[in-house]
N, C-alpha and C positions, 0 to 999 in steps of 0.2 A: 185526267189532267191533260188539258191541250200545251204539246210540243210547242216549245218559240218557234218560230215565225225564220224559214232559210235564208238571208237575204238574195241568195239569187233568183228569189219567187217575187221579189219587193221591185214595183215601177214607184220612184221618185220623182215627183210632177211639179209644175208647177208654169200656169198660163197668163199672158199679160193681152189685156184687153182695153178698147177704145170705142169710142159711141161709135154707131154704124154709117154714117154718113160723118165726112169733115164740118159740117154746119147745120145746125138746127133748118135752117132756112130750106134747105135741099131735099128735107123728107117729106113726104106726103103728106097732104092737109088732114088726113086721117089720122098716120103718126103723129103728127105733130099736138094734136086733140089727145090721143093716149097718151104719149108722155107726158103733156101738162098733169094731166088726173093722175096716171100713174107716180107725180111726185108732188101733187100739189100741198103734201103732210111735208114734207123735207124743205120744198121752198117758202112754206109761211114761214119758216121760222126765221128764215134768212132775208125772207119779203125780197125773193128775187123773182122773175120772169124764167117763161120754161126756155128762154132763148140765153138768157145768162149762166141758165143752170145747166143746159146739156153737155158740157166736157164732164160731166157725173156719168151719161148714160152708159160708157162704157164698164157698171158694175151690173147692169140688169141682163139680162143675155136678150131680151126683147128687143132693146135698143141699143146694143153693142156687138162686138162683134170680135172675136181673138185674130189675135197679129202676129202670137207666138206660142208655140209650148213647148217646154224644156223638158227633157228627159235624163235620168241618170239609174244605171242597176249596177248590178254586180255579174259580174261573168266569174268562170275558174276557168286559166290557162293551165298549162303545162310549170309558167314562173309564175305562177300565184295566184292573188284573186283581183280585181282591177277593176276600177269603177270606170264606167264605160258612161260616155255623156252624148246627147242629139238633142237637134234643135230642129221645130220645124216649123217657117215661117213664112210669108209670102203671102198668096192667095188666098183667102180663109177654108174655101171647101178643098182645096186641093192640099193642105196640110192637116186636116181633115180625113181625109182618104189614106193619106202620108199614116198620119199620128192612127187610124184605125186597121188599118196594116200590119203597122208593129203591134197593136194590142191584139189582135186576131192572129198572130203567126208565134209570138212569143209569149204573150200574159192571159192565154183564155181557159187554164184549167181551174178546180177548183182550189189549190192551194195558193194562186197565185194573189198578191194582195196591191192594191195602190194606196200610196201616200204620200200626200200633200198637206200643208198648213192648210188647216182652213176646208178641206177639199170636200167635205162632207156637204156642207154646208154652200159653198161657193165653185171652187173646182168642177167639180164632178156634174153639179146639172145641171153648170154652165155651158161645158162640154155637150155634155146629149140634149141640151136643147137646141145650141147650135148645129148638133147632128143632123137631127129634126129635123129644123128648119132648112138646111143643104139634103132633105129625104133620103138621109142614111140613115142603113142600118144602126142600131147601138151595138156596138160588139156586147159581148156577154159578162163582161166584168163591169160594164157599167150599165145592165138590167138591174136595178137596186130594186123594183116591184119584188116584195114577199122575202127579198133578203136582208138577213141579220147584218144591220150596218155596224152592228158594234165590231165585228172582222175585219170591217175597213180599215184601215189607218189612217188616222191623220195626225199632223202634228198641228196643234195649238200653244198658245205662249197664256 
């Protein structure tokens, strides 16, 4: 019988993302060619143009890019237990470095867990793809190759 889950093992996440350029018109003629294909199923429906439709691209991690990601755990003081909240925002690779910092000094054992809405699916390899592409490392909680995502937490509605 697997023990519940300490909260002070629990990172509480959640990232707000925007297409990667302010204007379709400013990304490469190459981009510009991939995201059309990349959503040409999403815009028939709408019968819009890949120029109307790029304030979307900020859900693809190909063509977007994070602006923010919030943080919240649990610590124990001496007066009690205390949710503890960060945010790190700015630059993308340099909150990036920020946000892999705190996952590599505080959440890189195995009991430790992350949970986000959605994070499975969206969060998480939104996150390491943008790692990626700024050629970072993935810290080790978000190596998801060969691991049991059912540990993961997320929360869904």
């Amino acid at each position: 019988m697997e023990l519940p889950q300490a909260l002070e093992n629990i990172l509480f996440l959640d990232i707000e993302t925007v297409p990667e350029a302010t204007d379709f018109d400013l990304l490469e003629k190459e981009v510009q060619n991939l995201y059309a294909a990349k959503t040409a199923y999403k815009r028939k429906a709408a019968d819009l143009s890949p120029e109307d439709y790029y304030s979307h691209a900020g859900i693809w991690a190909e063509f977007g890019k994070i602006i923010c990601i919030s943080v919240g755990y649990v610590t124990t003081t001496t007066d009690g237990r205390q949710f503890r909240i960060r945010s790190f925002s700015g630059d993308e690779k340099q909150l990036l470095v920020a946000f892999k910092a705190l996952l590599d000094s505080h959440f890189s054992t195995v009991q430790h867990r992350l949970c986000a809405h959605n994070g499975k699916e969206f969060d998480f390899p939104f996150i390491a793809r943008r790692l990626l592409k700024h050629q970072l490392e993935l810290p080790n909680i978000l190596q998801l190759m060969e691991k049991n995502l059912g540990k993961c937490l997320t929360l869904t509605h």
